[in-house]
C-alpha positions as CSV (number, residue, x, y, z in Angstrom):
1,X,-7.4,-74.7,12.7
2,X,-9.8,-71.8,13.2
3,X,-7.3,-69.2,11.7
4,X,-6.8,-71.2,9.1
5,X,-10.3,-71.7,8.1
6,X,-11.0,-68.0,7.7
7,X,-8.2,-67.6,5.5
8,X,-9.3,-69.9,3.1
9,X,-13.1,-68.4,3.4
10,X,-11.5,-64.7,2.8
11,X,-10.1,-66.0,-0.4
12,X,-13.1,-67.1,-1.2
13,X,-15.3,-64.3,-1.5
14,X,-11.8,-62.2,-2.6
15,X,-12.0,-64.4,-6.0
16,X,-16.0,-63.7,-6.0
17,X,-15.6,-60.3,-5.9
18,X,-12.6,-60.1,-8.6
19,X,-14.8,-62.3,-10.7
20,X,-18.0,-59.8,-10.9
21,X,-15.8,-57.1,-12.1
22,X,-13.7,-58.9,-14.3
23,X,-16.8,-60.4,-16.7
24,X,-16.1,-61.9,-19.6
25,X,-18.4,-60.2,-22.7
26,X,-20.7,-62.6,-24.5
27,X,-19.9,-62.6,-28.3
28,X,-22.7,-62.5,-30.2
29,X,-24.0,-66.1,-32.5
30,X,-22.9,-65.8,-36.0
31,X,-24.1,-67.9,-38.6
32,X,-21.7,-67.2,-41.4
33,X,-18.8,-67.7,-38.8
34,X,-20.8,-71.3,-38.4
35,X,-20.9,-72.2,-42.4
36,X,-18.0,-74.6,-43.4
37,X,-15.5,-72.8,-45.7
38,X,-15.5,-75.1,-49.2
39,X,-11.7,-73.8,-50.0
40,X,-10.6,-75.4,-46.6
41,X,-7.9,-78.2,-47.1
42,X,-6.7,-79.7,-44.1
43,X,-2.6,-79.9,-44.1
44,X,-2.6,-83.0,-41.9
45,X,-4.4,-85.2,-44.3
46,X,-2.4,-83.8,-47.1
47,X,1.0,-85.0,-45.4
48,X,-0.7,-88.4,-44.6
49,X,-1.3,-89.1,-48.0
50,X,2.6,-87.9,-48.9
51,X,4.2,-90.3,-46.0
52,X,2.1,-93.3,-47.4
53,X,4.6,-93.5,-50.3
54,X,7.8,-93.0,-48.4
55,X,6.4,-95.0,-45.3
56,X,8.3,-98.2,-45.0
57,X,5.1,-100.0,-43.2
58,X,3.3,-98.5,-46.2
59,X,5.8,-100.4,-49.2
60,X,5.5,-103.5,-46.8
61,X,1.9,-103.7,-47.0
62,X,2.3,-102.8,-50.8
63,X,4.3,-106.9,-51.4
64,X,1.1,-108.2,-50.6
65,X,-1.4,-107.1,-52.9
């Protein structure tokens, strides 16, 4: 039990070690990068509203209107 212990504590402070020399970099705040592009049209809606029509669900619902 003891050998295995110290095993798992050498790990340890192996991964602590790889970790302060592997940092990541801190990438800067950007407010233009936060803006919402007005051009953006998101594909999944898009291919929503072209299913509807060919949707059988979609002509069901359409008999009772």
């Amino acid at each position: 039990m003891c050998l295995l212990y110290t095993k798992v504590k050498n790990y340890q402070q192996h991964s602590w070690k790889k970790r302060e020399k592997n940092l990541k970099k801190h990438i800067a705040f950007n407010k233009e990068l936060m803006k919402p592009d007005v051009n953006f049209k998101d594909e999944r809606i898009e291919k929503r509203e072209n299913n509807k029509e060919k949707s059988l669900f979609f002509q069901f619902l359409d008999l009772f209107k």
